[in-house]
N, C-alpha and C positions, 0 to 999 in steps of 0.2 A: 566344650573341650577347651581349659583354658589354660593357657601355654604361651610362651613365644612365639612368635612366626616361626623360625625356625623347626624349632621340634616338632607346632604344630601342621607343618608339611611332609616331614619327614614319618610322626605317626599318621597321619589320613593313607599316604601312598602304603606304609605298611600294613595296613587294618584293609585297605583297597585289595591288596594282593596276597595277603597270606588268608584272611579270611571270607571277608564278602565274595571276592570272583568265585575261589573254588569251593567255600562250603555254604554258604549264604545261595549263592544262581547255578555251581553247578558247574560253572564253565570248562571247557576244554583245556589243556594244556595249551593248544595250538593258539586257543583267543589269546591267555592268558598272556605266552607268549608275543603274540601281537599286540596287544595293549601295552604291553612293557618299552617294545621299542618304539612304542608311539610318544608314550609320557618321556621316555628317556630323551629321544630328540629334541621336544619342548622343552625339556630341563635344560639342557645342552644350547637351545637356539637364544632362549631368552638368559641366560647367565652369560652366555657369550665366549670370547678369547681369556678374557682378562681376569674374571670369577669362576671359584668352584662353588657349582650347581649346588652344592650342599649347604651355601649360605642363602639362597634363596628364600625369601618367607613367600608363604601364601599369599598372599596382597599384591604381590608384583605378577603372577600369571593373572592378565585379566582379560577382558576383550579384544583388546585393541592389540595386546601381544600374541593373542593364539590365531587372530587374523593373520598378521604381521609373519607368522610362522606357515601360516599355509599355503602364503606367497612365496614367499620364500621356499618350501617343497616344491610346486611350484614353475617357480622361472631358474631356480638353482641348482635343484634335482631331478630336473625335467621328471616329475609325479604325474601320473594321470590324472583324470575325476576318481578312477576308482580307489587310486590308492589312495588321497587325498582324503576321500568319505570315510576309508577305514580309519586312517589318522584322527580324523574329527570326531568320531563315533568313540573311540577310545577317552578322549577328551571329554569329551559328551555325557559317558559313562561316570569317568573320575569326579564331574562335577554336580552331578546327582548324589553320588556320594555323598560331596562334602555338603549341602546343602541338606542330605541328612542329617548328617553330624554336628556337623558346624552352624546351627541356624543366624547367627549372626554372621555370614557370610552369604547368606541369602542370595541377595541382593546382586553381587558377583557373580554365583555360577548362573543364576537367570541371563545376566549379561551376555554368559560364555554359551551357555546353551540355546540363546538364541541367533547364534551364528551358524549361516544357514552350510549345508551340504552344497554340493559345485556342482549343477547340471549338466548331466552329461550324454551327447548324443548315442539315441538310439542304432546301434548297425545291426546291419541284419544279421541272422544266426545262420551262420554256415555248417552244412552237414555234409554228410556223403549221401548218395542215393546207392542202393542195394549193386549196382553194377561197377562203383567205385572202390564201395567194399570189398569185393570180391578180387580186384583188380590188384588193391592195396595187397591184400593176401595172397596173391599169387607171384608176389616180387620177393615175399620172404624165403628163404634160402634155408629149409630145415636138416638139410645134412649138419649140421653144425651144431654144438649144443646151445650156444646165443642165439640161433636164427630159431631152433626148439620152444625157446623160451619165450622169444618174440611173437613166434605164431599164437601163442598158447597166450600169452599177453592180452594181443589184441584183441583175439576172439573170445575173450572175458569182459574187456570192455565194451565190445558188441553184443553182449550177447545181455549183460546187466548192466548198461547205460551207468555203469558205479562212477562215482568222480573219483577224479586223479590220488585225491588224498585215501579217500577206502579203497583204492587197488592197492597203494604203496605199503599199504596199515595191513593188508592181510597176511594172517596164519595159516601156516597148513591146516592147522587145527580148526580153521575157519569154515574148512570145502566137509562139505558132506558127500561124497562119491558114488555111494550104493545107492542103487532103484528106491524112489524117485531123488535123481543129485541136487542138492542145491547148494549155495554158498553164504556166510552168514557175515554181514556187510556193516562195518560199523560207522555212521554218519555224524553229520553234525550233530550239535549239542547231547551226543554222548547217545545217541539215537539208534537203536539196532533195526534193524530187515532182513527177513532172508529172502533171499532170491532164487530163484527153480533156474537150474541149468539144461541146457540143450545137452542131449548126450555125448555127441560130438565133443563138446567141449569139454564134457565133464572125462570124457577119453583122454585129450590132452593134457589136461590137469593131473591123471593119476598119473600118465605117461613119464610129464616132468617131475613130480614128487620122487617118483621111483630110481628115477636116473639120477637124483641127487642123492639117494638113500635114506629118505630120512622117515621114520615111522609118519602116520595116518595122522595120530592126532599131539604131533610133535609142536609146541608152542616157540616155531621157526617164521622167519618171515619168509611169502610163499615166492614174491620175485626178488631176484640179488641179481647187484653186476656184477662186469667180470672182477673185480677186486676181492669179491663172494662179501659183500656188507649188502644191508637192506636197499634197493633201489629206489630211488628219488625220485621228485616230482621234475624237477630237471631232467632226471633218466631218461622217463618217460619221454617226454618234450622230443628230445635227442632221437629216441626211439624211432618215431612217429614219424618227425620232420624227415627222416633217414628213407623209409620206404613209401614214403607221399609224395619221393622226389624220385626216385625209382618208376615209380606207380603211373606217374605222369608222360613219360616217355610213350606209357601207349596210353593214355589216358588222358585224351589233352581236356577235357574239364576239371581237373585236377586243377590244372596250373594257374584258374583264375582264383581259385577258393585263399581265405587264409584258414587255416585248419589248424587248430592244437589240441590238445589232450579232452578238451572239454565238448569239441565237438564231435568227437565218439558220440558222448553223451546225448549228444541233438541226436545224431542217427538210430541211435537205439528208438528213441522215441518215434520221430515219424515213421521207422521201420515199424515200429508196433502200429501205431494208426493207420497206416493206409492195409494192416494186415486185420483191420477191423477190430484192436481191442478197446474200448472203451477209455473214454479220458479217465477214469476216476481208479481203473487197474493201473493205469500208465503210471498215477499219480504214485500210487502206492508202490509201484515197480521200481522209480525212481528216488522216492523216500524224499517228496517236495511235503512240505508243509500247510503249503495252500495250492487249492486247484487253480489259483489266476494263474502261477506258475508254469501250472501243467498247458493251461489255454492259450501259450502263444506257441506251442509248437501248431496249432490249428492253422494258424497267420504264414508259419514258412511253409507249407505243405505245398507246395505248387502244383504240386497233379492233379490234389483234391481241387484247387481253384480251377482249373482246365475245366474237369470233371462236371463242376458245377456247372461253368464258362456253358459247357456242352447242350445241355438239358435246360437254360434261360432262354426264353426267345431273345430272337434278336432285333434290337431298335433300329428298324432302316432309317438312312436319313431324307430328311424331308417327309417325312409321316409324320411329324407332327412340329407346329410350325406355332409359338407362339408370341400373340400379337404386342403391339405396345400401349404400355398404360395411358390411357385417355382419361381425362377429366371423370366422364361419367361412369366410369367404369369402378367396380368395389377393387379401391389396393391390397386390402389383404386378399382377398382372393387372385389377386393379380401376382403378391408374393407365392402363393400357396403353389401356384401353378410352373412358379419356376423351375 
């Protein structure tokens, strides 16, 4: 590609995002989306006060400046690791690109791409147990048509562990209502599943459809606030946080947890497991792409641990007493016995 600096940055971000993301990989509006405000911030951090970003050549984003930037997210934007990774994965992307493209630039995205992602600690995955659940839904207020909605909410993302962004995304047109109900979920990388509904809930769902008027397979979005516009991942949040604080009042295990939208999502899950369905239905229930995924709700299960706890014998102490390594004694078998 032989050009300016100039042009030649301004065509790679254009060929980046009009063609490679969405026809080339496919990508989601939503990545796309995010990738844009990632490169944009970079444009923005490394031109600075004084320059428009639009004189920029290629040459001047290099390694030392997109470090320089993630610091700056950071200690300036107080960013987490997670958002941070998403920022560098953007970058990451952009520069596989040009190393595409551009093979005389080689040398540079190798640079850029071998700045590493920010480790970040492991916490533990907070869920509800089945009597929290219940508790949580007993504080919703269904006289009302928002408390209507809300019941009819939650007990969708109980009931199909769907993340926050496929409840927000759904149509009426999504819910299948008639014997047997299920709902058709739309996920990451543009990825469809459908999911079997509890009648229960698929009761609520017609319930709210109905009282809003709107036909069966109307191409409406299926929750709105009160504003009546498509409900947000914020909504949600609001939502949640609203009757978890409610819910706690008689529920005081509640009040240690931090709980957001996503760990619905946990509960669905070990509700399925300890309800004996196999990891590998879980997996596809929840539309993960690898079963590791699926394999740490095994790890939060705490009852199954008990459980297990239960059925181990148990190590008294002082049963068994071991000596110290002596000269004449074999040390690897001395380690072995540790």
């Amino acid at each position: 590609m032989k050009s300016n600096g100039h042009s030649t940055l301004a065509s790679l971000l254009n060929s980046f995002f009009t063609d490679y993301l969405p026809r080339q990989r496919s990508l989601s509006p939503h990545t796309l989306h995010s990738y844009r405000d990632a490169l944009k911030l970079l444009l923005l951090f490394v031109a600075g006060k004084r320059r428009d970003p639009t004189e920029l050549t290629l040459e001047e984003i290099d390694a030392q400046r997109v470090t320089t930037f993630l610091a700056h997210l950071e200690t300036q934007r107080r960013n987490g690791a997670e958002t941070l990774n998403v920022r560098l994965s953007a970058i990451h992307s952009f520069f596989r690109f040009v190393a595409l493209q551009c093979p005389e630039h080689l040398s540079q995205a190798q640079r850029i791409l071998s700045v590493p992602f920010k480790r970040r600690a492991i916490r533990e995955v907070h869920h509800l147990d089945f009597d929290e659940i219940q508790a949580l839904l007993r504080t919703v207020d269904r006289q009302s048509s928002a408390g209507r909605r809300d019941f009819a909410l939650l007990s969708l993302m109980f009931n199909t562990g769907a993340r926050v962004g496929e409840i927000v995304g759904l149509q009426v047109a999504d819910l299948r209502l008639t014997p047997p109900p299920s709902v058709l979920l739309h996920g990451k990388g543009r990825k469809e599943r459908v999911c079997p509904l509890w009648p229960e809930t698929a009761t609520l769902l017609r319930q709210l459809v109905e009282e809003r008027g709107v036909l069966p397979n109307a191409a409406v979005a299926l929750f709105l606030n009160h504003r009546g516009t498509t409900l947000t991942r914020f909504g949600v949040r609001l939502i949640l946080k609203k009757y978890v604080r409610k819910a706690a009042q008689r529920q005081p295990s509640l009040r240690d947890k931090r709980l957001h939208p996503h760990s619905l999502r946990h509960s669905t899950a070990v509700h399925l497991l300890r309800s004996g369905v196999d990891i590998s239905t879980i997996a596809n229930w929840l539309g993960h792409a690898s079963m590791n995924t699926t394999g740490k709700y095994l790890a939060v299960d705490l009852e199954a641990k008990r459980a297990a706890l239960a059925k181990a014998k148990p190590i008294l102490k002082g049963q068994h007493r071991l000596g110290k390594w002596r000269t004449d004694r074999n040390l690897i078998r001395w380690l072995e016995d540790l």
